[in-house]
C-alpha positions in Angstrom: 58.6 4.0 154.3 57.3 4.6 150.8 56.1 8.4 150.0 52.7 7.9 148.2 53.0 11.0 147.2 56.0 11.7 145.1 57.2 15.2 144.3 56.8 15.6 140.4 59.7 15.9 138.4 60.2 19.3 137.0 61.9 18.1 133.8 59.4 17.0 130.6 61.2 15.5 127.7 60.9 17.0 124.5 57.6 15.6 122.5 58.8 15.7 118.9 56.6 17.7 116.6 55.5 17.0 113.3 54.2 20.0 111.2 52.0 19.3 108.8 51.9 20.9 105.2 50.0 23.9 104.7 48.8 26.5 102.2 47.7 30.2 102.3 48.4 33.7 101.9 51.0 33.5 105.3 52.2 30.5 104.9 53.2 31.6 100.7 54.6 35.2 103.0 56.7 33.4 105.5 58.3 31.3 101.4 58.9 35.0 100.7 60.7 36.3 103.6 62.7 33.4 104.2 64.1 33.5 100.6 64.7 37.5 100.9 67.0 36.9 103.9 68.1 33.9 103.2 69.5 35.2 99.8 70.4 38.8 101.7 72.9 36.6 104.2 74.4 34.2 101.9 74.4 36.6 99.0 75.3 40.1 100.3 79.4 39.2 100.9 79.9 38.5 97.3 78.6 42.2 96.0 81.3 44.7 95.3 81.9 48.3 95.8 84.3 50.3 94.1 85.8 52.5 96.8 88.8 53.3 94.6 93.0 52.0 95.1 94.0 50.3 98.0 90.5 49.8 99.9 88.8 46.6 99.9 85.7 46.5 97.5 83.2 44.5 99.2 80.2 46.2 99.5 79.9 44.9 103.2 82.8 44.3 105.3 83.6 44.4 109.0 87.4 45.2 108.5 88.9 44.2 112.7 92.5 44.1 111.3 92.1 47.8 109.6 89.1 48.6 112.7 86.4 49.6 110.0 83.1 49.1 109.3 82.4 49.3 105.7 78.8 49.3 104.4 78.1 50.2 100.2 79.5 54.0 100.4 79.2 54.5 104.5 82.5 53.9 106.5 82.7 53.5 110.0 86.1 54.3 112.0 86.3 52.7 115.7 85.8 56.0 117.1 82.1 56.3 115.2 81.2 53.5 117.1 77.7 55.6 118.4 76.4 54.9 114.8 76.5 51.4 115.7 74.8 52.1 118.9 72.2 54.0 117.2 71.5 51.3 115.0 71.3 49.1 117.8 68.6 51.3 119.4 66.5 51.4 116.3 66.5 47.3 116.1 65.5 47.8 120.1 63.1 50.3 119.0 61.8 48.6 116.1 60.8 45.4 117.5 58.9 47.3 120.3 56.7 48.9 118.0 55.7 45.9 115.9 55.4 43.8 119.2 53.2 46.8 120.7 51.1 46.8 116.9 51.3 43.3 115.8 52.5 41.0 118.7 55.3 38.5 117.8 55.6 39.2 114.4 59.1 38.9 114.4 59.5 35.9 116.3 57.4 34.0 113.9 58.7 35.5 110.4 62.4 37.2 110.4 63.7 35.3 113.5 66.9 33.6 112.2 65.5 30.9 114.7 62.5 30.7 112.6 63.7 31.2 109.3 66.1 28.0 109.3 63.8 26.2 111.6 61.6 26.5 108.2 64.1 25.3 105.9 65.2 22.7 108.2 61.7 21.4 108.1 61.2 21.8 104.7 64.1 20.0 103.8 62.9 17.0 106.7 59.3 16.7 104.3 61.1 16.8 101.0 63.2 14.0 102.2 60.7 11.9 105.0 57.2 13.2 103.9 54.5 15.4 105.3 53.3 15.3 108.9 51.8 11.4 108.4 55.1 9.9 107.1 57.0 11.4 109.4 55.4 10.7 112.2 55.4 6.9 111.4 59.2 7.1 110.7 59.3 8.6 114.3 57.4 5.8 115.9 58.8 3.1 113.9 61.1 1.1 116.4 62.8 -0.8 113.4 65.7 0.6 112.5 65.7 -0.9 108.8 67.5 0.0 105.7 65.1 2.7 105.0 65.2 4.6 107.9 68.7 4.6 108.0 69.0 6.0 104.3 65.9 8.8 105.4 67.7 9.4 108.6 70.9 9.9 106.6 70.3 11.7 103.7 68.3 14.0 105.7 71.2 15.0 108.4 73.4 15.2 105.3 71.0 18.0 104.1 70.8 19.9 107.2 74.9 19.7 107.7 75.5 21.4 104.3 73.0 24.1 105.4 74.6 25.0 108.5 78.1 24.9 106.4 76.5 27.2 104.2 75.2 29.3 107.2 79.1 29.4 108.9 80.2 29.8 105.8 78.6 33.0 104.7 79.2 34.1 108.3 82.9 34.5 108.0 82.8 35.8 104.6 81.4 39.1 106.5 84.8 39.5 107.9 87.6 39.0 104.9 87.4 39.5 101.3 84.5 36.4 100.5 86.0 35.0 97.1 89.7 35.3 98.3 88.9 33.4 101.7 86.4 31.1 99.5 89.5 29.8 97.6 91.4 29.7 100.8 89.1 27.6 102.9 88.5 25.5 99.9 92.6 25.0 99.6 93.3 24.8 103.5 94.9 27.8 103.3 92.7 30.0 105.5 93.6 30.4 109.5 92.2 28.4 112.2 89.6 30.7 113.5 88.0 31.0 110.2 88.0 26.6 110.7 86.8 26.9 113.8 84.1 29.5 113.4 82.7 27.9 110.7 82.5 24.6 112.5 80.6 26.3 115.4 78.2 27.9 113.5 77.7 24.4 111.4 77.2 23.0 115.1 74.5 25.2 116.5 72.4 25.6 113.0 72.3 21.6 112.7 71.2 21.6 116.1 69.1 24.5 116.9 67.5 24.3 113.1 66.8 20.4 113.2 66.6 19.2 116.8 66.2 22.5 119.3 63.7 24.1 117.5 60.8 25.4 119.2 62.7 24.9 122.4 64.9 27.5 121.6 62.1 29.9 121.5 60.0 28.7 124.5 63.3 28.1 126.7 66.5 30.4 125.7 64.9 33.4 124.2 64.0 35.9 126.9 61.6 37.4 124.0 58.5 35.6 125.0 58.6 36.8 128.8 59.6 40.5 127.7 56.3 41.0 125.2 53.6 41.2 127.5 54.8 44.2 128.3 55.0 45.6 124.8 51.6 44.4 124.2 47.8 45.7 125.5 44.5 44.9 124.4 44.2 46.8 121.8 47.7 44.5 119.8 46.8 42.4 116.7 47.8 38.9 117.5 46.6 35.5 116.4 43.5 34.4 118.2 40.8 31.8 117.9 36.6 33.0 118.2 35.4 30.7 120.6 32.1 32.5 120.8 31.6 31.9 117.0 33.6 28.3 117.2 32.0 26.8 120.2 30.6 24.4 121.2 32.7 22.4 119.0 31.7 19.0 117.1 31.5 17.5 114.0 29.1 18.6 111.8 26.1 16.4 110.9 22.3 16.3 110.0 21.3 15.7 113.8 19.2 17.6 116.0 21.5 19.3 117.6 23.6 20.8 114.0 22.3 23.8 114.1 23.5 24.6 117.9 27.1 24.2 117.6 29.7 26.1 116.3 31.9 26.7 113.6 34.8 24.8 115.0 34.5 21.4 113.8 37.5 20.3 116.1 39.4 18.9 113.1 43.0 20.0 114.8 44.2 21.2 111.6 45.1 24.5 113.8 47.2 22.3 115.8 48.7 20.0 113.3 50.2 22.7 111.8 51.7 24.7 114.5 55.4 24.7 114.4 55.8 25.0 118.5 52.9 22.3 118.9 50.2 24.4 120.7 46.4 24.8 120.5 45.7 28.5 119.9 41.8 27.6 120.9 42.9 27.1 124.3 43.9 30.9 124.0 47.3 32.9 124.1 50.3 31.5 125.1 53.4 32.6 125.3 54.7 29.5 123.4 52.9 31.2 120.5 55.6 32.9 117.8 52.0 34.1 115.8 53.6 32.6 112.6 49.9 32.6 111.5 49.8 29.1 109.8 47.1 27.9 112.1 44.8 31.2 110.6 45.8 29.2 106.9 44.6 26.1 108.2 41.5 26.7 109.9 40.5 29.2 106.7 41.4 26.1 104.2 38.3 23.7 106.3 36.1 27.3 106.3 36.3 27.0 103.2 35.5 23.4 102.4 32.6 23.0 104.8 31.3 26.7 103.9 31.5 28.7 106.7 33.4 31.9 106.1 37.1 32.7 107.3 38.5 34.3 110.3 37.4 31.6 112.9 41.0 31.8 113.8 42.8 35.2 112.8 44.2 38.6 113.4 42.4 40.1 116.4 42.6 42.1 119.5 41.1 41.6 122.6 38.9 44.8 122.5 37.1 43.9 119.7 35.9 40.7 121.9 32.8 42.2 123.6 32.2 44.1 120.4 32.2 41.2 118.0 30.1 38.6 121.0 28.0 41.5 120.3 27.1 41.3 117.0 29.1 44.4 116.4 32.0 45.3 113.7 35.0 45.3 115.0 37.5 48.3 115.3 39.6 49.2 111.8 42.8 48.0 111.8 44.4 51.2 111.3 42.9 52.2 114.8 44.6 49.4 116.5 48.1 50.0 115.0 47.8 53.8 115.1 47.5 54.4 118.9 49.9 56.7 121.3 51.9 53.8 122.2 52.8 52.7 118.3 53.1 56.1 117.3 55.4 57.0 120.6 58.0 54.1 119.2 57.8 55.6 115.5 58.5 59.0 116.8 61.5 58.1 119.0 62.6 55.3 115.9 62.6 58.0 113.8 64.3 60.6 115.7 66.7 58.1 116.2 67.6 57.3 112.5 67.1 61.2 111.4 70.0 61.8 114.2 72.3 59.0 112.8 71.9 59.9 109.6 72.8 63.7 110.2 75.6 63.0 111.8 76.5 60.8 109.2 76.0 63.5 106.2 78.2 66.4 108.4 81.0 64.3 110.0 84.4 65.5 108.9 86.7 63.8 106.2 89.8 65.4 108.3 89.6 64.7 111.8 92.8 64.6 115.1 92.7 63.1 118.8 94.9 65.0 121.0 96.8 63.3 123.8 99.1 65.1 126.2 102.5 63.4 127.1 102.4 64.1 130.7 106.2 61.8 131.7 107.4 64.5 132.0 104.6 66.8 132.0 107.4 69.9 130.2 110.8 70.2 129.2 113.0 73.2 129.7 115.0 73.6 126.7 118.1 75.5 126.3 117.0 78.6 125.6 114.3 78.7 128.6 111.3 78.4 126.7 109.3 75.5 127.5 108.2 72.6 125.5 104.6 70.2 125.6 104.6 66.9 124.2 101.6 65.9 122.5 100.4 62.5 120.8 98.0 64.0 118.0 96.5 61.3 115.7 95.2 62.1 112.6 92.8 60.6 110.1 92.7 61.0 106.5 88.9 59.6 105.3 89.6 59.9 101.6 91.2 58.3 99.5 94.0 59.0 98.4 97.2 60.1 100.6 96.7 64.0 101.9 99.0 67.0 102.8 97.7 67.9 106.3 99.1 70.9 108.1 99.2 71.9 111.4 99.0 74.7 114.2 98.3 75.5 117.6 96.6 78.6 118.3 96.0 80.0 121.9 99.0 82.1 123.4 100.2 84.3 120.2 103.5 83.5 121.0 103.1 79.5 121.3 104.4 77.7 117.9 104.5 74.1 117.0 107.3 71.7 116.1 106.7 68.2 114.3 108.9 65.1 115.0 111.1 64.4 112.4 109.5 66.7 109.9 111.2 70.6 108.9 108.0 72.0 108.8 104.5 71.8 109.9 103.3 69.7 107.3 102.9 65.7 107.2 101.5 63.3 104.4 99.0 61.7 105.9 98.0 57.9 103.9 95.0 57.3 102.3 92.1 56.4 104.6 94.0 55.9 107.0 95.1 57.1 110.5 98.5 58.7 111.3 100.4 59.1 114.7 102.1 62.1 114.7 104.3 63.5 117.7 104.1 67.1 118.1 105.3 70.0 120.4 104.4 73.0 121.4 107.0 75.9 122.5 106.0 78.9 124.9 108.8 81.5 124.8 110.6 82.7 128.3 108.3 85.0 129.9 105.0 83.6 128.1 104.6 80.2 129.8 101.7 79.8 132.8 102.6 79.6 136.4 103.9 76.8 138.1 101.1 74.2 138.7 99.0 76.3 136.2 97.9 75.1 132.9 96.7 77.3 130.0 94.5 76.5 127.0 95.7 75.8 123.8 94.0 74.7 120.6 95.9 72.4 118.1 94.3 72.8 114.1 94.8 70.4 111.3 94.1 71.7 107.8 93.9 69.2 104.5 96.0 71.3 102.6 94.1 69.6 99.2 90.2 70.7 100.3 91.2 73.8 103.2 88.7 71.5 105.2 89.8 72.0 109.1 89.2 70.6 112.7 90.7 71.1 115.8 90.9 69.6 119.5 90.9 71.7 122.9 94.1 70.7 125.4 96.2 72.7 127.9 99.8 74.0 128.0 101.7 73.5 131.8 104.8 75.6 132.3 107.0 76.0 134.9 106.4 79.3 136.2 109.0 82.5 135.6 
């Protein structure tokens, strides 16, 4: 038996979309922001910082052989890994406020998503034509000489982007024009093959054939903002009681009663994630703002003024059907929830950068040998084994001395050193075993412990630190 009534499938294929050309004041501000980060990533391995003998001199390096983050003048040890955090917090931070103030402002002009989506496109008109051409090339079931050379040239285009885009990605690891040379002579290691031919991979594919379905599909972003956002948020919207009812405008009867809107589907045409912002918002929307260029450039030409489709919030709705002005935009981006994320932001990056100006340039980690927890040495005063690292953040190599204070009568000993001094390299870290001595008669009780304090003092600057640990003895 048949079912009449079959159960709909709950996959759509992917409707190809064409965007068409467009021009305006956000259309010529998305050029601009794609070139500044475009040129910041592909651009920012290559600039050098003089740091001084034996350190590298990129200006930004993640060092994971040498575990440091370098960044112009700012160096990051493993253990200053909350500075990373932080920054972390502000980007969290930072994209809730402009959500909360401007809606998906990010999505739909710094997105890495977006901003080679964009060049990917604009590299598919240079090579196929505008929305028109394209789209014929598209339907076109021939697959004649033409094609082939469009089809071609095109993904030829888009490959040597998303070389570009590996590329510049592994130069963040290794010193760029050294591993440049290297990867151009085959003498740079595997993973630096391999990551490059990843990231070559997912550009080409999330840039040229993915697209908007990476933003409607695998980013969580577009389910997350409702909750950043209220009615008082500046997103793109469309005027329906100014644009409707829509129709084409003539010199019948009826002219004068319809709207603005003269259903041209320029809007639409343009839209990069193929949605009609009339039919109100959508989560698909990335408010890239080309659809506010569009409808503005037909204002314009049939007379009407701008802002059919523009920069609104939802409380200004009853106050423009109204006749009324709406709300300054200062009043919609300066409210308790904005200003709430730009407090804690900026508590947030004061903090980081405090500790940043006061953390030491001589600093030890202290770890107790507990196997065996003491020794009993000839004498019967009783020894402590401890694992003390220290790290020298100049550079330039450093005399670093050290000393345990606590018990009066506790002194130290150094591993293969006569004295209580060790050179410590530049910039470096430095594992130093060390021991601490409590006289007969001075040591705590059996299964006791007492507090000791080992110093280290860079013998160069008299610039100290220290790290709390305990002293077990064996009892008298």
């Amino acid at each position: 038996m048949s079912d009449s009534n079959p159960t709909p499938s709950l996959y759509a294929a992917r409707e190809p979309i064409f965007p068409r050309r467009v021009s305006g004041k956000f259309r010529n501000l998305k050029w601009f922001i794609m070139a500044v980060t475009l040129g910041i990533y592909y651009l920012t391995p290559f600039l050098r910082w003089d740091r001084g003998p034996n350190l590298p001199d990129q200006a930004v390096l993640i060092d994971l052989a040498n575990r440091r983050f370098y960044f112009f003048w700012i160096e990051i040890w493993p253990h200053e890994f909350y500075f990373v955090a932080g920054l972390l917090i502000m980007a969290g931070l930072g994209l809730f406020l402009f959500t909360s103030a401007l809606g998906r402002v990010w999505c739909g002009y710094t997105c890495p998503q977006t901003v080679w989506t964009d060049l990917y496109i604009l590299v598919e008109r240079w090579i196929e034509g505008d929305r028109n051409a394209r789209l014929r090339l598209h339907r076109q079931k021939k697959l004649d000489l033409r094609k082939v050379r469009l089809r071609i040239t095109k993904w030829a285009a888009w490959l040597l982007i998303g070389l570009a885009t590996g590329g510049a990605w592994v130069f963040y690891f290794a010193d760029a024009p050294t591993l440049a040379v290297d990867l151009v002579t085959g003498q740079a290691h595997a993973i630096a093959y391999s990551t490059i031919a990843v990231l070559t991979f997912t550009t080409f594919l999330f840039g040229g054939f993915a697209r908007e379905q990476i933003c409607i599909y695998a980013c969580p972003w577009p389910r997350i903002q409702a909750a950043m956002m209220d009615e008082d948020t500046l997103t793109v919207g469309y005027r329906p009681w100014r644009g409707e009812p829509r129709g084409k405008h003539s010199k019948s009867a009826d002219a004068d009663q319809r709207g603005d809107c003269i259903d041209c589907m320029a809007c639409v045409n343009v839209c990069p994630v193929g949605i009609d912002i009339r039919d109100g918002q959508q989560m698909e929307c990335i408010t890239c703002a080309l659809c506010i260029d569009a409808c503005d450039d037909i204002m314009a030409k049939i007379g009407k003024p701008r802002g059919l489709i523009d920069y609104m919030a939802l409380s200004d709705e009853t106050r423009e059907m109204a006749g009324e002005k709406p709300k300054p935009v200062w009043s919609h981006i300066l409210r308790p929830r904005t200003v709430l994320y730009t407090a804690l932001w900026a508590m947030v990056g004061f903090a980081l950068v405090y500790a940043l100006f006061i953390r030491p340039e001589v600093d030890l980690t202290v770890a107790p040998v507990r196997n065996p927890t003491y020794v009993t040495l000839s004498d019967g005063s009783i020894r402590n084994t401890y694992d003390v690292r220290l790290r020298n953040k100049h550079g330039e190599p450093r005399p670093f001395e050290l000393s345990v204070s606590g018990d009066p009568a506790y002194r130290i000993a150094l591993e293969n050193e006569d004295d209580t001094v060790v050179e410590v390299p530049a910039d470096a870290a430095y594992l130093q075993r060390v021991y601490v001595i409590a006289p007969r008669g001075t040591q705590p009780a059996l299964g006791e412990a007492s507090d000791v304090r080992i110093w280290v003092e860079d013998q160069d600057s008299g610039e100290r630190a220290h790290k709390d640990s305990t002293f077990n003895g064996r009892g008298q």
